[in-house]
C-alpha positions, 0 to 999 in steps of 0.5 A, spaced: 653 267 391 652 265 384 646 265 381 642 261 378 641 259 371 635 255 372 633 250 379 639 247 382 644 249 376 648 255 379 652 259 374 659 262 374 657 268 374 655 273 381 652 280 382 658 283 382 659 281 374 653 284 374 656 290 377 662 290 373 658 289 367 655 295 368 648 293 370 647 297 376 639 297 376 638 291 373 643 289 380 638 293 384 632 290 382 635 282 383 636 285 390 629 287 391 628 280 388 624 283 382 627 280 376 630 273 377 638 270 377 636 266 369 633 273 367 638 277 369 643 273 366 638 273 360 639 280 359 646 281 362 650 275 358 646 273 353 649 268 350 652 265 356 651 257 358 652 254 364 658 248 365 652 243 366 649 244 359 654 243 355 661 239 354 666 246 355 666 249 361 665 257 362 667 262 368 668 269 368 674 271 371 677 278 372 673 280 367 674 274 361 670 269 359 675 263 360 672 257 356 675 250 357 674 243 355 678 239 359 677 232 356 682 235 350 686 240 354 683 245 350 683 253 354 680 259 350 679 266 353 676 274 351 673 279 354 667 278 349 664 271 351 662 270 343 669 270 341 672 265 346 666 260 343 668 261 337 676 261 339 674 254 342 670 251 337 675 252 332 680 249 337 676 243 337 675 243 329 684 243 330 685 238 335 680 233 330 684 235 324 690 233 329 688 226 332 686 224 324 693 225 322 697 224 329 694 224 334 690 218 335 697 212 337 699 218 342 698 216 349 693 220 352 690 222 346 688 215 343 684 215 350 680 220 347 677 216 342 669 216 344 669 224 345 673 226 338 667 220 335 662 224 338 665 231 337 667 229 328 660 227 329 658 235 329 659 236 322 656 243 321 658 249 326 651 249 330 651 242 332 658 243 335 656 249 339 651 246 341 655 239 344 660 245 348 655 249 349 649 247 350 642 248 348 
């Protein structure tokens, strides 16, 4: 069962990554409902964001943190859930620079149009992570 990162906002993420983090005592006092779903995640995966927050999609999966923007087709992984988040930030940065030169006539991507606005418009590293990551 996923856990919540706030009322009705399920993350990605389950006790068993918990579990698989490492983290068996916090796991332990989850189960005898001393610590809440949003401060276990606080402490386990500190910097993780759920999908509903930001624009980029976040999962756990077979120990990876799997970030994907699908409205550009952008996909980053790793292990370590800051490094995919910088790994996607930069695929965004290049994907801009791509759509400047190329990319912008080219079906699908002159359909992209709003988003690459939007996404340019976060001219420093914080903004952007914070439009694909939230908060």
């Amino acid at each position: 069962m996923p856990l919540q990162l706030f009322d009705d906002v399920e993350s990605h993420l389950s006790v068993a990554d918990v579990l698989s983090a490492g983290h068996f005592e916090l796991a332990l006092r989850h189960f005898d409902r001393r610590i809440s779903d949003g401060d276990v995640l606080t402490r386990v995966f500190p910097r993780y964001r759920a999908a509903a927050d930001g624009l980029a999609e976040v999962e756990l999966i077979d120990g990876a943190f799997v970030l994907s923007l699908d409205q550009l087709g952008l996909l980053a992984a790793d292990e370590e859930l800051a490094t995919a988040q910088d790994d996607l930030a930069s695929l965004v940065r290049d994907y801009i620079v791509d759509w400047d030169e190329y990319l912008y006539g080219e079906e699908p991507h002159n359909a992209r149009e709003p988003l690459v606005a939007r996404l340019k418009q976060a001219d420093r590293d914080s903004v952007l992570e914070k439009l694909l990551f939230g908060r």
